[in-house]
PyMOL commands that place a pseudoatom at each C-alpha (Angstrom):
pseudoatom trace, name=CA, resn=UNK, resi=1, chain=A, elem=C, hetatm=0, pos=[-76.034, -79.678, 117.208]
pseudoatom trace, name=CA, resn=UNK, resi=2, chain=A, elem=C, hetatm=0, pos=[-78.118, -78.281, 120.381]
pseudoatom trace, name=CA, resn=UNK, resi=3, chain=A, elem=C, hetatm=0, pos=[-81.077, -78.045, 118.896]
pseudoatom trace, name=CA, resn=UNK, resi=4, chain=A, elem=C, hetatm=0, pos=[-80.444, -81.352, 117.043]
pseudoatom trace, name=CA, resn=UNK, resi=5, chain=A, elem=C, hetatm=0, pos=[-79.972, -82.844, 120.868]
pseudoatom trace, name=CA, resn=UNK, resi=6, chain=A, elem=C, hetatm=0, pos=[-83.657, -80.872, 122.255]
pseudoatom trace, name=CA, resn=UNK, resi=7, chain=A, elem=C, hetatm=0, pos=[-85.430, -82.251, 119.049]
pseudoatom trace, name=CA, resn=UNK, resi=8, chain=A, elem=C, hetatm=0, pos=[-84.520, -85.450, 119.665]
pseudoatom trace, name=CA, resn=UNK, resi=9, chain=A, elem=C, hetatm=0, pos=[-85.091, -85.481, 123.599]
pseudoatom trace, name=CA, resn=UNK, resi=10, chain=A, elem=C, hetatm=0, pos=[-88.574, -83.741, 123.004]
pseudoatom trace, name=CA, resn=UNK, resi=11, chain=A, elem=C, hetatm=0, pos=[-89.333, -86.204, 120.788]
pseudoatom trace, name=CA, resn=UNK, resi=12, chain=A, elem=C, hetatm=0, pos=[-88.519, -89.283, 122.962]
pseudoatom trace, name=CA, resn=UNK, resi=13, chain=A, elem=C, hetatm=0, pos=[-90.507, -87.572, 125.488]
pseudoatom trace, name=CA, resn=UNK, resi=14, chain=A, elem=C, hetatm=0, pos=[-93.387, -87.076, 123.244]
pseudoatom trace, name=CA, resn=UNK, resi=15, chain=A, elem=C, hetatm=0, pos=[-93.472, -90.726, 122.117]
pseudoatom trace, name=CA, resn=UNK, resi=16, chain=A, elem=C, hetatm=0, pos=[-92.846, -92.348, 124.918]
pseudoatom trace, name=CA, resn=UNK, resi=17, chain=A, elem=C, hetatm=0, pos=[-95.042, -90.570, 126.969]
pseudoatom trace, name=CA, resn=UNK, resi=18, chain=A, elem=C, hetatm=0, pos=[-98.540, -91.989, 128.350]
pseudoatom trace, name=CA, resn=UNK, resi=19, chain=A, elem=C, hetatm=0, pos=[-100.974, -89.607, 126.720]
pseudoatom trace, name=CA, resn=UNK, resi=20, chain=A, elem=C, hetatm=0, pos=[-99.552, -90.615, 123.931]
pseudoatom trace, name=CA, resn=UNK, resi=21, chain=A, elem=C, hetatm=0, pos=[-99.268, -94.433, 124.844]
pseudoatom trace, name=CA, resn=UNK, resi=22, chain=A, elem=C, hetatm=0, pos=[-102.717, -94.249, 125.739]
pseudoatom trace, name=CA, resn=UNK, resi=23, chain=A, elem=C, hetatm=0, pos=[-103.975, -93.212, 122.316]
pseudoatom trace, name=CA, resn=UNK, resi=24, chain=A, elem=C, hetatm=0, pos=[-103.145, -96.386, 121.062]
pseudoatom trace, name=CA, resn=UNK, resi=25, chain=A, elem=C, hetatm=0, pos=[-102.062, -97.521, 117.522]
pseudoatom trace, name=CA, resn=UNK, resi=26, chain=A, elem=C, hetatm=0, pos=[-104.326, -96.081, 114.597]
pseudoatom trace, name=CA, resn=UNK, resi=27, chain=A, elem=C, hetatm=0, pos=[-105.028, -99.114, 112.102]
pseudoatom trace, name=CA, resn=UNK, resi=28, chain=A, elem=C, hetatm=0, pos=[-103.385, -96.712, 109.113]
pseudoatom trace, name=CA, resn=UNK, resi=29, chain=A, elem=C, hetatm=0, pos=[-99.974, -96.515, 110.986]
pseudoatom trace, name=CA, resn=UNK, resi=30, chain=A, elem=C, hetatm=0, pos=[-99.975, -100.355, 110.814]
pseudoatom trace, name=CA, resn=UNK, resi=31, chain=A, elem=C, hetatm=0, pos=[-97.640, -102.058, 108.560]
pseudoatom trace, name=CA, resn=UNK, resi=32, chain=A, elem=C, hetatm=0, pos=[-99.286, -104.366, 105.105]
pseudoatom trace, name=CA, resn=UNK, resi=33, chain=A, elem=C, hetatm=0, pos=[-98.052, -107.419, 107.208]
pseudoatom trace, name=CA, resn=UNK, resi=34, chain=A, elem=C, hetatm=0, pos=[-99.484, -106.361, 110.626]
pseudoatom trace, name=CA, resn=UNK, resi=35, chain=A, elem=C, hetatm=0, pos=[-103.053, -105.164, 108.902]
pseudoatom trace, name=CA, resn=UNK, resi=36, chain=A, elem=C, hetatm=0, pos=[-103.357, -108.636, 107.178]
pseudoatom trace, name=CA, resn=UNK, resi=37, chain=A, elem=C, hetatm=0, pos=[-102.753, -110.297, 110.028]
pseudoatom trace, name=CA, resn=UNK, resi=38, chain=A, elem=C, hetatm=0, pos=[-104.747, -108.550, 112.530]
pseudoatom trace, name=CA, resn=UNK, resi=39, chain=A, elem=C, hetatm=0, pos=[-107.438, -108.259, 109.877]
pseudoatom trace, name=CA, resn=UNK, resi=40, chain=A, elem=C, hetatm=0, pos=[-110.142, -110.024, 112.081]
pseudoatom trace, name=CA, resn=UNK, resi=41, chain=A, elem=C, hetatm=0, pos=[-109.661, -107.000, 114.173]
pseudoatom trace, name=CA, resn=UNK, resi=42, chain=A, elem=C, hetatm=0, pos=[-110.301, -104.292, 111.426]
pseudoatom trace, name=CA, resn=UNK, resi=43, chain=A, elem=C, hetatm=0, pos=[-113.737, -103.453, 112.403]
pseudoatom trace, name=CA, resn=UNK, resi=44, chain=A, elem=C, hetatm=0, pos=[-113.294, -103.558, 116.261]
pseudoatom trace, name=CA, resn=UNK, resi=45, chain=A, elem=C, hetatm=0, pos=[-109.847, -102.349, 116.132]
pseudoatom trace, name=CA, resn=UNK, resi=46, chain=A, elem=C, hetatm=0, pos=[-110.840, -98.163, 117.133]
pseudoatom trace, name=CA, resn=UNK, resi=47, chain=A, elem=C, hetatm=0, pos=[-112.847, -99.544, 120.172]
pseudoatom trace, name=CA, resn=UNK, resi=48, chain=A, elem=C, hetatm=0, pos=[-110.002, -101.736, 121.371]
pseudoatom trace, name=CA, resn=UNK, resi=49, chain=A, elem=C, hetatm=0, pos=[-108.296, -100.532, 124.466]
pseudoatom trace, name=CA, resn=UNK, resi=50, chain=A, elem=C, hetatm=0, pos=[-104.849, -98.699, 123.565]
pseudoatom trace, name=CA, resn=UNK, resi=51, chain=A, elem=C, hetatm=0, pos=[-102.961, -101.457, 125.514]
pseudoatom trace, name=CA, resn=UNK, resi=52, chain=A, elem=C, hetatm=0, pos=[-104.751, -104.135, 124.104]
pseudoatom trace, name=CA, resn=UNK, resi=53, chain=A, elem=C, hetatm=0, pos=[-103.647, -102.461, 120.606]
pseudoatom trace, name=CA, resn=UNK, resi=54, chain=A, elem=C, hetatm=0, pos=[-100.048, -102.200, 121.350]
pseudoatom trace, name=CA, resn=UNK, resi=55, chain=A, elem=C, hetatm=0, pos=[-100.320, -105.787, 122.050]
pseudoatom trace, name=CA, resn=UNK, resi=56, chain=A, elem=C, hetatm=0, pos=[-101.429, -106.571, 118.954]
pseudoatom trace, name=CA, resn=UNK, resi=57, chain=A, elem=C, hetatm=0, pos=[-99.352, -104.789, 116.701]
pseudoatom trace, name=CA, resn=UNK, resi=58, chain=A, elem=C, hetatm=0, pos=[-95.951, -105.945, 118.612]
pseudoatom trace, name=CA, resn=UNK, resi=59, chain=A, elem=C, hetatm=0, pos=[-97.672, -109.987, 118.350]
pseudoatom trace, name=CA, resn=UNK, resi=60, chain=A, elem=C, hetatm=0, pos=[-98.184, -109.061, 114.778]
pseudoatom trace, name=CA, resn=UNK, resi=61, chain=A, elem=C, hetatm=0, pos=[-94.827, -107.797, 114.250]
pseudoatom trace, name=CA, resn=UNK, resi=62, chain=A, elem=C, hetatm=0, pos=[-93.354, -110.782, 115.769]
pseudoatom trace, name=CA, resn=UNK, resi=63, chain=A, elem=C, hetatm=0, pos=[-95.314, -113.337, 113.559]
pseudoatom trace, name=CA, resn=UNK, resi=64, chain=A, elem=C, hetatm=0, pos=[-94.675, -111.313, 110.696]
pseudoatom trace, name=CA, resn=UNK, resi=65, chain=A, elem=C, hetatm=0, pos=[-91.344, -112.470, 111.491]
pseudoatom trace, name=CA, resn=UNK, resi=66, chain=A, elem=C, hetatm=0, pos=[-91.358, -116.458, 112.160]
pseudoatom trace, name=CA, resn=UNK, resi=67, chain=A, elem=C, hetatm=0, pos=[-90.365, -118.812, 110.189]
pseudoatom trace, name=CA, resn=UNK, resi=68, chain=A, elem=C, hetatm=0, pos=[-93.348, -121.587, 109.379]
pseudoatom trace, name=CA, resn=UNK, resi=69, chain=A, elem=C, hetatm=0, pos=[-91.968, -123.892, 111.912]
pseudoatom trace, name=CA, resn=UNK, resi=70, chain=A, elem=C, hetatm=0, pos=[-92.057, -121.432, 114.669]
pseudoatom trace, name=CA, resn=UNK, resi=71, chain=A, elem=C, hetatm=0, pos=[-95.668, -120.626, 112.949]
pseudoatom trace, name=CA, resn=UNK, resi=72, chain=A, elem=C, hetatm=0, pos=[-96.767, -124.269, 113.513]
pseudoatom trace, name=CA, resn=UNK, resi=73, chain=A, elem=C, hetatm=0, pos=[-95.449, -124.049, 117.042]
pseudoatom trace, name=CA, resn=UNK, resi=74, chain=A, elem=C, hetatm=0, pos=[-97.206, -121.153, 118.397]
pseudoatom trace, name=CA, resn=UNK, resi=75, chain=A, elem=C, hetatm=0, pos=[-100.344, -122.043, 116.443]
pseudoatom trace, name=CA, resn=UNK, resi=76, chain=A, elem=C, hetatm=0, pos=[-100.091, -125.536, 118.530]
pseudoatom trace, name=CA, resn=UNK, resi=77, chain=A, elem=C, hetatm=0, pos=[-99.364, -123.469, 121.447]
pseudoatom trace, name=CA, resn=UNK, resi=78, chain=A, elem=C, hetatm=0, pos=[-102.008, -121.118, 121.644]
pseudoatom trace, name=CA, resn=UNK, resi=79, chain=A, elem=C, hetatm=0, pos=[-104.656, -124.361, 120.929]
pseudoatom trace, name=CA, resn=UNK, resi=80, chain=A, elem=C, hetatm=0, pos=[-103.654, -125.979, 123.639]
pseudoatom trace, name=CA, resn=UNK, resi=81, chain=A, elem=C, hetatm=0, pos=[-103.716, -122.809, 125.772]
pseudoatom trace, name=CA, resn=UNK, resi=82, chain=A, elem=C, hetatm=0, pos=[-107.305, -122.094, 124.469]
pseudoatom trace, name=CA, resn=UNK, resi=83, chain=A, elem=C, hetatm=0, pos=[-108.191, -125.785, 125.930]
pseudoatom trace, name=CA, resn=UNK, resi=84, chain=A, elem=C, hetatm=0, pos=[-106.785, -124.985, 129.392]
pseudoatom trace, name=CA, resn=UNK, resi=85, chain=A, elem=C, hetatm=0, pos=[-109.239, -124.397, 132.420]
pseudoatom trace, name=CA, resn=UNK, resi=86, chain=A, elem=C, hetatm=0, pos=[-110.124, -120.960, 133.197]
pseudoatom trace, name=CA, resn=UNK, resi=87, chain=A, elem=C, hetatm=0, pos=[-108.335, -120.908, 136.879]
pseudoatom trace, name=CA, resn=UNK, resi=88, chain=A, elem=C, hetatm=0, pos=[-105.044, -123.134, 135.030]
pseudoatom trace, name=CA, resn=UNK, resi=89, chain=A, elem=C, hetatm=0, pos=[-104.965, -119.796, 132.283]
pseudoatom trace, name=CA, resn=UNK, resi=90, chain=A, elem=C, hetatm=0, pos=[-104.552, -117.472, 135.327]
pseudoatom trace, name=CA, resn=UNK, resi=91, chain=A, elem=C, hetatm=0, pos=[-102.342, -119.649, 137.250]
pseudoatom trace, name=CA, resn=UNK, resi=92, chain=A, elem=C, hetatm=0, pos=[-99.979, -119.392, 134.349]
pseudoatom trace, name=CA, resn=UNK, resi=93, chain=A, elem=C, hetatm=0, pos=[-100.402, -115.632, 133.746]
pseudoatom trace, name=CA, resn=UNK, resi=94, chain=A, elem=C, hetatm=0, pos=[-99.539, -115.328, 137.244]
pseudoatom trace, name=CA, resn=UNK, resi=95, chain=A, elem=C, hetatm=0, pos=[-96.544, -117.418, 136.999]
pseudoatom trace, name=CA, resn=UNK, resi=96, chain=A, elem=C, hetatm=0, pos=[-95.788, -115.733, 134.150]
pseudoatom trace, name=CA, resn=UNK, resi=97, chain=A, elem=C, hetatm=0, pos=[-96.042, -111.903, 136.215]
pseudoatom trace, name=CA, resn=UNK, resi=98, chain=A, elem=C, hetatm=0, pos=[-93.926, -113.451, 138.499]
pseudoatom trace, name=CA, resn=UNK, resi=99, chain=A, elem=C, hetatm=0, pos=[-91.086, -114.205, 135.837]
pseudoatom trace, name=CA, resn=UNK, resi=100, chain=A, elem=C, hetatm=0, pos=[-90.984, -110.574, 134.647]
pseudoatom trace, name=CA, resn=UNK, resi=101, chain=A, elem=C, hetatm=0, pos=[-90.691, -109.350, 137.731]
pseudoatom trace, name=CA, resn=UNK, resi=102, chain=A, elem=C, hetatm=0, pos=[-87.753, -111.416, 138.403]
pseudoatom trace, name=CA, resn=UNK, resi=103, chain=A, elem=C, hetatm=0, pos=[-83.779, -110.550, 137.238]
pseudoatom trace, name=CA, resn=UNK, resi=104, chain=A, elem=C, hetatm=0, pos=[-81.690, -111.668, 134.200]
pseudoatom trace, name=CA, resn=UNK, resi=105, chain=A, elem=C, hetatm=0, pos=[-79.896, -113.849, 136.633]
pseudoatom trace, name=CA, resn=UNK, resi=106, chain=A, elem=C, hetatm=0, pos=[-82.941, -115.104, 138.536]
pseudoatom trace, name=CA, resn=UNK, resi=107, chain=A, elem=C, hetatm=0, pos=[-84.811, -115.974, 134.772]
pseudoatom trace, name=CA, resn=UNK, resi=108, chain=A, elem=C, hetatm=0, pos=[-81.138, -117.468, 133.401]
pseudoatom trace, name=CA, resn=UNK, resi=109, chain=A, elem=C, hetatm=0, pos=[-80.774, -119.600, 136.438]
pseudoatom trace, name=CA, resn=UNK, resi=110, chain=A, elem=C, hetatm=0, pos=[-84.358, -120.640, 136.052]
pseudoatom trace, name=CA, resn=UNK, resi=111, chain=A, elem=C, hetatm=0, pos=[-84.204, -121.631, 132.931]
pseudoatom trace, name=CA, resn=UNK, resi=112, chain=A, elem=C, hetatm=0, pos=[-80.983, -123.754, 133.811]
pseudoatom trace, name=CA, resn=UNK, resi=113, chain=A, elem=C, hetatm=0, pos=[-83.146, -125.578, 135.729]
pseudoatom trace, name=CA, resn=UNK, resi=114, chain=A, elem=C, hetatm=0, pos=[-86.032, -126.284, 133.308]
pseudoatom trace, name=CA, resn=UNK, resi=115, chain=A, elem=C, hetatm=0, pos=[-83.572, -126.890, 130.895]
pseudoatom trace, name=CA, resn=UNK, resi=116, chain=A, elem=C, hetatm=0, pos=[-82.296, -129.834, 133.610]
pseudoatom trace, name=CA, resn=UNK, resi=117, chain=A, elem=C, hetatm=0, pos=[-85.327, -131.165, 134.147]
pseudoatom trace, name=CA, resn=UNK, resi=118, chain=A, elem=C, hetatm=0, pos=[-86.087, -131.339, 130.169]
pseudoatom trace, name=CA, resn=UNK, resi=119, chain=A, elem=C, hetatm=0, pos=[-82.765, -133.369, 130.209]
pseudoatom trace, name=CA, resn=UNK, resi=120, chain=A, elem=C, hetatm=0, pos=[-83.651, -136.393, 132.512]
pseudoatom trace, name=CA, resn=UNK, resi=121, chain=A, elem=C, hetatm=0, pos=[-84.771, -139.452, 131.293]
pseudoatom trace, name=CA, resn=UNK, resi=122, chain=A, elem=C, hetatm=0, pos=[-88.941, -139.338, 130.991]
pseudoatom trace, name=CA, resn=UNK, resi=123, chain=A, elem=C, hetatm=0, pos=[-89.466, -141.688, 134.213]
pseudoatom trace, name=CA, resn=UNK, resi=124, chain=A, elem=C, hetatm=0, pos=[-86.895, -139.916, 136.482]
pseudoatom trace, name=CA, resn=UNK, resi=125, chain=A, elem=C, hetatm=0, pos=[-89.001, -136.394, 135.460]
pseudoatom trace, name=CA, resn=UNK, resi=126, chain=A, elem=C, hetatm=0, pos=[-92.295, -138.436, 136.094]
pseudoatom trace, name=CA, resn=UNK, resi=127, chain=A, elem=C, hetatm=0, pos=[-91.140, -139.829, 139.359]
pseudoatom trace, name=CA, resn=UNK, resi=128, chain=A, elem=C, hetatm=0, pos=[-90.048, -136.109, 140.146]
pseudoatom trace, name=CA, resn=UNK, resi=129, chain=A, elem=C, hetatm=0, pos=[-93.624, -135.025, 139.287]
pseudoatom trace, name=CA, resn=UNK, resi=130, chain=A, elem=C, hetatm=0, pos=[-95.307, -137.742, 141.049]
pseudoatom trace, name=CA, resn=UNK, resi=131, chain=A, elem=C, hetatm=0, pos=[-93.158, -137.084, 144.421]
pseudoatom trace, name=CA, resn=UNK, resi=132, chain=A, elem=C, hetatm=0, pos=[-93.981, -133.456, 144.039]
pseudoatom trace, name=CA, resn=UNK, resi=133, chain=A, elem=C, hetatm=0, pos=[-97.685, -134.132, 143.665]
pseudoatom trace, name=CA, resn=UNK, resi=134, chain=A, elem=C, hetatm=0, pos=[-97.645, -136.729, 146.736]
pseudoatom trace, name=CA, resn=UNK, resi=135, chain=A, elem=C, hetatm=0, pos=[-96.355, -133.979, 148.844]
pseudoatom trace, name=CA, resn=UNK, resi=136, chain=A, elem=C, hetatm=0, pos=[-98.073, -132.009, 151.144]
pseudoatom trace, name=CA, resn=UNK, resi=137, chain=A, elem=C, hetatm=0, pos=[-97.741, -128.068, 150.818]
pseudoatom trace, name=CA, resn=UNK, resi=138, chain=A, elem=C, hetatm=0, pos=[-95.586, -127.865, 154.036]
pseudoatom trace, name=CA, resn=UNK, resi=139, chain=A, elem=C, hetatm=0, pos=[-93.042, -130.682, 152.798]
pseudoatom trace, name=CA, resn=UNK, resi=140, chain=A, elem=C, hetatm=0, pos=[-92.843, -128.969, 149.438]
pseudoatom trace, name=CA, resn=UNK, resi=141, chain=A, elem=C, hetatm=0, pos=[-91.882, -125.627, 151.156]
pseudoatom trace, name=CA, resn=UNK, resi=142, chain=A, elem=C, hetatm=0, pos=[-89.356, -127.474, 152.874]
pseudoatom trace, name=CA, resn=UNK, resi=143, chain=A, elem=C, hetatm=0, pos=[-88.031, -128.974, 149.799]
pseudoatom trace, name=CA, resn=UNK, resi=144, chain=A, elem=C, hetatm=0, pos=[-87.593, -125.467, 148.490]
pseudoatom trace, name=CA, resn=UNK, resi=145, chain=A, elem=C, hetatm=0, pos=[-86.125, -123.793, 151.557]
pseudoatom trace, name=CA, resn=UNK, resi=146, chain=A, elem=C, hetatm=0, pos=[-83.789, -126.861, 151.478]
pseudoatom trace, name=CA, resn=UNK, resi=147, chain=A, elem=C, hetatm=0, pos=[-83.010, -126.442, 147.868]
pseudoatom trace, name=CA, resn=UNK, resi=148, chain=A, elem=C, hetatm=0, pos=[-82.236, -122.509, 147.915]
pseudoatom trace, name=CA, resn=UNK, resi=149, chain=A, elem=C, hetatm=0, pos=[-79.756, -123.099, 151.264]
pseudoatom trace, name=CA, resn=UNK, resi=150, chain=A, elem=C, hetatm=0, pos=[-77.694, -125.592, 149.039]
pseudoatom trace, name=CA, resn=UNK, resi=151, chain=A, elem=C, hetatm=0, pos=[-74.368, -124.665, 147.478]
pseudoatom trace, name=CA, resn=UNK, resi=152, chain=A, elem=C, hetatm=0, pos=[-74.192, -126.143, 143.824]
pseudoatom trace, name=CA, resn=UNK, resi=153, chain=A, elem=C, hetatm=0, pos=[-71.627, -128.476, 144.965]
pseudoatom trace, name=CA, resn=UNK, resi=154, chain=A, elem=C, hetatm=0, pos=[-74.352, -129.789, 147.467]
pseudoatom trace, name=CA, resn=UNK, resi=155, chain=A, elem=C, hetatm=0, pos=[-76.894, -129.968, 145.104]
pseudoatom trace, name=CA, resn=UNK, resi=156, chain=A, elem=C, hetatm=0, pos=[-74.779, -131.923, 142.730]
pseudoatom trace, name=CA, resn=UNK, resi=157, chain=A, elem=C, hetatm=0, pos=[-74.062, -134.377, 145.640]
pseudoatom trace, name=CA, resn=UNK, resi=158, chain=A, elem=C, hetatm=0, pos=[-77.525, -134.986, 146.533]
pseudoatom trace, name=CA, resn=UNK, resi=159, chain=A, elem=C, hetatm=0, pos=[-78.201, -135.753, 142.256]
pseudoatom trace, name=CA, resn=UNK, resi=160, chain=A, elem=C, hetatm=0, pos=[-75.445, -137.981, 142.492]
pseudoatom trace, name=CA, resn=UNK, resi=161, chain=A, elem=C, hetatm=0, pos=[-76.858, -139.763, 146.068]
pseudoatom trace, name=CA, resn=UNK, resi=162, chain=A, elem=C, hetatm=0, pos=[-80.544, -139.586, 143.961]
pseudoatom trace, name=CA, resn=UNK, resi=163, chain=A, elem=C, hetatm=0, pos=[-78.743, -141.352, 141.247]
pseudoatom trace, name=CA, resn=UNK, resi=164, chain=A, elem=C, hetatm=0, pos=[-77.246, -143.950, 143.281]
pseudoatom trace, name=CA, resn=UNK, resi=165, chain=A, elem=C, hetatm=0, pos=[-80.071, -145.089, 144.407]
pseudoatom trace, name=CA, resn=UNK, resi=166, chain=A, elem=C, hetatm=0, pos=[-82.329, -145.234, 141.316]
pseudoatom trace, name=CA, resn=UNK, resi=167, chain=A, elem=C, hetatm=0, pos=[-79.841, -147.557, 139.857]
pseudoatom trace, name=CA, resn=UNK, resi=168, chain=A, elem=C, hetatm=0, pos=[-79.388, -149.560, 143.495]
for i in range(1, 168): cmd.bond("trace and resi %d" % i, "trace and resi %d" % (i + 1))
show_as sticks, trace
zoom trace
């Protein structure tokens, strides 16, 4: 049972370590599924940075796993990623950065909110937008600091005030 418990401790240390990491994924050790998909790669694939290859292999694994209609999605996705401007691409990878970096309850509660916004009726979230864009950057820090000193209940109040007057 010892050396059972060393084998298996060496051998999490082995794979998990960077040298190893850094030698990337050899295009044998690929799965049928991964190899067919990442066959535009093939020829490149030994010159491709070991990162770049993990990458790969996990995206492969992933849409190895989709159904069509997820498929369709991310294929409609990526196109309209492709068709971004360089500096919007970065913005988002930045974002993006920033969202990893963040905690399960900062990425649950920001979700809550997207998942809010996607909720209101299409002109309340384009009058949102439009007040946002009409804003200067110190009002829109404002905004925020105001938002993240609210309780919930307050924030709930001041949707409800929002409300009354939209319909007034």
């Amino acid at each position: 049972m010892n050396n059972l418990f060393r084998i298996t401790i060496l051998s999490l240390a082995l794979f998990s370590s960077p040298a190893i990491l850094a030698e990337g994924v050899d295009w044998n050790a690929l799965t049928a599924d991964q190899q067919n998909i990442l066959q535009p790669f093939q020829q490149q694939w030994s010159q491709l940075p070991a990162a770049r290859q993990l990458r790969l292999s996990k995206g492969a694994e992933r849409w190895a796993q989709m159904t069509p209609e997820q498929k369709q999605n991310a294929k409609q996705r990526f196109k309209q990623w492709r068709e971004l401007p360089p500096a919007q691409r970065e913005l988002l990878r930045e974002r993006f950065e920033t969202f990893k970096q963040m905690t399960p309850e900062q990425r649950a509660a920001l979700r809550k909110k997207h998942q809010w916004f996607r909720n209101l009726p299409p002109e309340q979230r384009e009058q949102m937008k439009q007040r946002w864009k009409n804003s200067t950057p110190e009002q829109r820090n404002e905004m925020r600091e105001r938002m993240r000193s609210m309780t919930p209940e307050q924030r709930q109040q001041l949707r409800q005030q929002w409300r009354q007057n939209k319909a007034q």
